[in-house]
C-alpha positions in Angstrom: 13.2 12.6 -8.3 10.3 13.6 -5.9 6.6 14.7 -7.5 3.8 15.4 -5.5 0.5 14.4 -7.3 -1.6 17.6 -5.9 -3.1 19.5 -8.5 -3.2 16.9 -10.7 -6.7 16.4 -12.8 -10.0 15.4 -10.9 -11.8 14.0 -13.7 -10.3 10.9 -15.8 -12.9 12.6 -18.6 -9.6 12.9 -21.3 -6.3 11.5 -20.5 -3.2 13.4 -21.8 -1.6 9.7 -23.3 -5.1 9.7 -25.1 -6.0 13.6 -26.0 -2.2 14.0 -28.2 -3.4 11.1 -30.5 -0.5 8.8 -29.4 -1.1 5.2 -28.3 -1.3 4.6 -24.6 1.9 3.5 -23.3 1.5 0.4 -21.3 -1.9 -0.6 -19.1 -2.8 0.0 -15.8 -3.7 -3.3 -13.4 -5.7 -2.5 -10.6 -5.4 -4.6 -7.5 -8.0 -4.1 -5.0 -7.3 -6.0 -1.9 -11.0 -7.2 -0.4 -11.3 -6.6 3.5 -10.2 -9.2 5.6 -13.6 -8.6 8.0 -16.6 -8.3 5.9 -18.5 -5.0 6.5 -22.3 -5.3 8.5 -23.1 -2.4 5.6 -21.2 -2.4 2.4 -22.0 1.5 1.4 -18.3 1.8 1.6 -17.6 -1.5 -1.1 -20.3 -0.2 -3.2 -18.7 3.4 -4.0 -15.1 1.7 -4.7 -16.7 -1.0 -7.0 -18.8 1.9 -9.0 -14.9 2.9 -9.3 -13.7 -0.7 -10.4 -16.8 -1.1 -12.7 -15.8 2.3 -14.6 -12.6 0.6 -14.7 -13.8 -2.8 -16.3 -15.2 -0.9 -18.8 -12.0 1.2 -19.9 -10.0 -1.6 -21.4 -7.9 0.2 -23.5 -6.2 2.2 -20.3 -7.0 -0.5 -17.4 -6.3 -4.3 -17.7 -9.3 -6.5 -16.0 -8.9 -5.7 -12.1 -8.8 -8.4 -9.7 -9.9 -8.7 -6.4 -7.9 -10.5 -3.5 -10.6 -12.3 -1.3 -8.8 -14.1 1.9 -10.3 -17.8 2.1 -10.7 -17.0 5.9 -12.9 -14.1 4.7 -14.7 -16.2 2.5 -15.6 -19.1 4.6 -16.1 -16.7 8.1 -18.9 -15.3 5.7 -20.4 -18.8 3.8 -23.6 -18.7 5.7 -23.8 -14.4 4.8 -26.5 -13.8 2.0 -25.4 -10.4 1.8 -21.4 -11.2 1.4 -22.3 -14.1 -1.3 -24.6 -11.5 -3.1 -22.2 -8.9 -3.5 -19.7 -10.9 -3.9 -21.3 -12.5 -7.1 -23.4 -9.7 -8.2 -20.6 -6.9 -7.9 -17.4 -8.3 -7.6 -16.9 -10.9 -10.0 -18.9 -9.1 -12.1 -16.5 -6.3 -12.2 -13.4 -8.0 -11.5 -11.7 -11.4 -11.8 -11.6 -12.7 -7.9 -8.6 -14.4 -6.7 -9.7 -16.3 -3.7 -5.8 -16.8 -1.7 -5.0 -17.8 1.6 -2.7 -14.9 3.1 -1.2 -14.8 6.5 -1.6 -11.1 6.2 -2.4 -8.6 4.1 0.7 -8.0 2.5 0.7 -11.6 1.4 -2.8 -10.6 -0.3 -1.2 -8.0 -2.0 1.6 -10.3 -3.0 -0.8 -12.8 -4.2 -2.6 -9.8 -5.8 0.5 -8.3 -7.7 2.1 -11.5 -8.5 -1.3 -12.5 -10.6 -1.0 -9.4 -12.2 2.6 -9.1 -13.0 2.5 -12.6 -14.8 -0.7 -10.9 -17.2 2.0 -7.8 -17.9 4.0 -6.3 -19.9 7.7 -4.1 -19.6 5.6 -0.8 -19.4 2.6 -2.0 -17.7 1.6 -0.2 -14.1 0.1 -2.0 -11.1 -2.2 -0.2 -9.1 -3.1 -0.8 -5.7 -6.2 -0.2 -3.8 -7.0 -1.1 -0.6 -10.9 -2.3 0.2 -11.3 -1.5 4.0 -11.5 2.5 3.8 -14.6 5.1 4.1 -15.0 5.3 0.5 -18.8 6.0 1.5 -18.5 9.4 2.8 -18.8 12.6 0.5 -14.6 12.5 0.9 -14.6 8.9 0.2 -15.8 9.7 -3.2 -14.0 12.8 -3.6 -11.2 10.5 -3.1 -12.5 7.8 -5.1 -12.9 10.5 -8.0 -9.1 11.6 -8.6 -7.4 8.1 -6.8 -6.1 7.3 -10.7 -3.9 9.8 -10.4 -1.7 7.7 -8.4 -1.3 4.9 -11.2 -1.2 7.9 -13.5 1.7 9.6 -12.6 3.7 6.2 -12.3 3.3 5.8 -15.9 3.0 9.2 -17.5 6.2 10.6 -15.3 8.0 7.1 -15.7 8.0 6.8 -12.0 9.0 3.6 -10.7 7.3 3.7 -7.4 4.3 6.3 -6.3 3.1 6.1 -2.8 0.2 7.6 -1.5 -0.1 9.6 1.7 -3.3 9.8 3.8 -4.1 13.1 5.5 -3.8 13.3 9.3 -3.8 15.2 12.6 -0.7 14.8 14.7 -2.5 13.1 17.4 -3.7 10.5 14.9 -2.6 6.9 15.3 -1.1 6.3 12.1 1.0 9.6 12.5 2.1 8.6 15.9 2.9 5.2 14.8 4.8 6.3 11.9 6.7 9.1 13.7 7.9 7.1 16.7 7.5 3.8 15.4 8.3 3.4 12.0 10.9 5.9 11.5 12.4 6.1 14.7 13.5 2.6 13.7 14.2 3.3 10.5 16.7 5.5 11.5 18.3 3.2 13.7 18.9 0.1 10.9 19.4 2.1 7.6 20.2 5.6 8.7 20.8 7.2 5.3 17.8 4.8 3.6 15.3 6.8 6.4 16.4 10.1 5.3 15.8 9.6 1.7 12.6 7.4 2.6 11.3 10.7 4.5 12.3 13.2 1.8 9.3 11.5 -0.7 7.2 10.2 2.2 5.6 10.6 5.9 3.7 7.4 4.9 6.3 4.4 4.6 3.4 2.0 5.4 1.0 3.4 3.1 -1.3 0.4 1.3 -2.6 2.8 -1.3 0.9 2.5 -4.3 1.1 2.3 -7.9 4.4 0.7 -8.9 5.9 -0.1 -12.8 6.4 -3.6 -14.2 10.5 -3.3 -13.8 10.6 -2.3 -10.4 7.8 -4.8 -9.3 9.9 -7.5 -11.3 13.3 -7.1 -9.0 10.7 -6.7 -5.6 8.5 -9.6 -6.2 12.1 -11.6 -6.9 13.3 -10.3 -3.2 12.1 -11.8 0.1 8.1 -11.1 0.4 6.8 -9.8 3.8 3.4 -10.7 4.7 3.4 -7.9 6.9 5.3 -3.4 6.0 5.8 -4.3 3.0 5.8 -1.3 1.7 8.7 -0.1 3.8 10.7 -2.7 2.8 9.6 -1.4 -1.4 10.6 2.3 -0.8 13.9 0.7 1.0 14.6 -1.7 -2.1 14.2 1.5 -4.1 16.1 3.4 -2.4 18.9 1.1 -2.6 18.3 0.7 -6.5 18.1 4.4 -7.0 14.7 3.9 -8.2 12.4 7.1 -9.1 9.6 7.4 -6.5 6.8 10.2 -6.4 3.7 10.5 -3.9 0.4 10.9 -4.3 -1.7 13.6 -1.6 -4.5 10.7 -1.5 -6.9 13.0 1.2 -8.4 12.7 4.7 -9.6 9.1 4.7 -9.3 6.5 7.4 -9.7 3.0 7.2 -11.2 3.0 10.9 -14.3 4.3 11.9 -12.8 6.9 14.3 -9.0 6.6 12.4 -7.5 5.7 15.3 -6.0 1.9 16.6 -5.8 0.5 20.2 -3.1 0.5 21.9 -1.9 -2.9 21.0 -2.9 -2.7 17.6 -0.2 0.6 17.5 2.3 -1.7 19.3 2.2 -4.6 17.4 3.0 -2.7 14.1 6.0 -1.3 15.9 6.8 -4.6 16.7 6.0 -5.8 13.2 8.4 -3.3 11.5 11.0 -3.6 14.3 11.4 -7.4 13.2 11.1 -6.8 9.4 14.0 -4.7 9.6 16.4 -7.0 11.5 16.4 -9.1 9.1 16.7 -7.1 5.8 19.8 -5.4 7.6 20.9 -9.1 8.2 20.1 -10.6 4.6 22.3 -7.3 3.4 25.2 -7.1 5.6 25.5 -10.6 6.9 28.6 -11.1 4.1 30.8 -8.1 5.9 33.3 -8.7 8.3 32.5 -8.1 12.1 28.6 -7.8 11.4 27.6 -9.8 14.4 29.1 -7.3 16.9 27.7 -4.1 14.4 23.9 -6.3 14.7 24.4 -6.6 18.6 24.8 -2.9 18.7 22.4 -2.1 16.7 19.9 -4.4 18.4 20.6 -2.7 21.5 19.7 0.4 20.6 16.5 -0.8 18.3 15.2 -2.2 22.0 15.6 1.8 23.4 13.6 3.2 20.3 11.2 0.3 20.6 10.8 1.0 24.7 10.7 5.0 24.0 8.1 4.1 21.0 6.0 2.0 23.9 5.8 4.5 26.1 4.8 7.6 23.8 1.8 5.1 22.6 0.7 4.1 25.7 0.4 7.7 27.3 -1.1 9.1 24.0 -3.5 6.3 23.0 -3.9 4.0 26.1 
């Protein structure tokens, strides 16, 4: 089933689980994943936490948020009145801080989820929100106003999985990353997977997703990435024949300009090249004759990864 959340309310003034009279099915658990460099102004942390302290407050729709803080984060800023400030004033204030040493972001957000998933229940939602974007800008907060949506749709559709797509240009670096990167390679390892994967999404590496309690349950008991996991979710359900839906999130960049160097753009491909070898090992390394279908595969994954190189260097280098 594919849903697209556009058009969907802008105001959380009256909830439809809320307005009939009928008691709220399950909580949501926001996840807001801190940034791994702390900002020289925190306009941007300010609007997301006015968000997170609305949230506090609604405890009979939102479980207490937490907030994944990196210990290299923390202890890069020790000596940084302003980072302890906020940190104390507005963050644990609003949320419960879980202070984790990740390797990468997506081990923040398994950190993250895994806390949250333990607080659960069967028709809870986990909601995740990344810190690092321009929340700060009149967008920002038009973003900030309608992002519940996401969780929202997750658990008054009974989706399993609901990712949310950022708004771009085609010359943007996400886009190009995604569309010669990411799928090109998808394509190549899990040919029929990609096709489905692109039929809900153009953002397989999207941080901003909402996913419910029993599809989060069989992911968090399957090998964690620290680095696309998300791919690796919309492949599990894919396989599962989970229910996914997006979410039309807006034009918002986590970068100043929205647009990585070229080595940042190649080491993603990279990144997502190596996460996918080994899931199409761990599932087919049981068949008969897999080595030679791997070598052939591999070969090929090289030429997309070359072809993917080159695009990126003559468009962003």
């Amino acid at each position: 089933m594919k849903t697209s959340g556009a058009g969907r309310r802008n105001s959380r003034k009256e909830s439809p689980r809320t307005a009939s009279g009928a008691p709220p099915v399950g909580k949501i658990h926001p996840v807001v994943i801190y940034p791994f460099r702390q900002p020289s102004d925190c306009a941007d942390l300010r609007q997301l936490y006015q968000l997170i302290a609305r949230l506090n407050r609604e405890r009979d729709v939102y479980a207490r948020p937490i907030t994944v803080i990196d210990r290299k984060t923390h202890f890069a800023n020790e000596a940084n009145r302003q980072y302890l400030e906020f940190r104390k004033q507005t963050v644990a204030r609003h949320s419960e801080v879980l202070d984790a040493w990740g390797v990468d972001t997506c081990q923040m957000w398994y950190s993250g989820l895994g806390m949250a998933f333990e607080r659960g229940a069967p028709d809870d939602v986990y909601w995740l929100i990344p810190g690092d974007f321009n929340y700060g800008t009149s967008t920002g907060r038009e973003v900030l106003s309608r992002l519940h949506d996401l969780p929202e749709i997750c658990l008054e559709l009974q989706q399993d999985l609901c990712v949310g797509e950022i708004a771009t240009d085609q010359n943007n670096s996400k886009q190009l990353i995604d569309t010669y990167g990411t799928f090109a390679l998808l394509y190549n390892w899990f040919p029929a997977e990609a096709q489905a994967i692109r039929a809900y999404t153009e953002r397989p590496r999207s941080e901003f997703f909402a996913v419910r309690h029993g599809f989060l349950h069989e992911v968090l008991r399957q090998r964690w990435y620290a680095y696309e996991q998300t791919v690796v979710m919309l492949l599990h359900a894919v396989f599962s024949n989970k229910r996914i839906s997006r979410f039309l999130v807006g034009n918002i960049s986590d970068l100043p300009e929205g647009r990585d160097s070229l080595a940042s753009a190649l080491q993603q491909v990279e990144r997502t090249e190596r996460v996918l070898k080994t899931l199409w090992r761990q599932r087919n390394q049981s068949q008969p004759g897999w080595p030679a279908r791997y070598r052939s595969l591999e070969v090929q994954s090289e030429q997309v990864r070359r072809t993917a190189f080159f695009i990126l260097q003559n468009l962003l280098g």
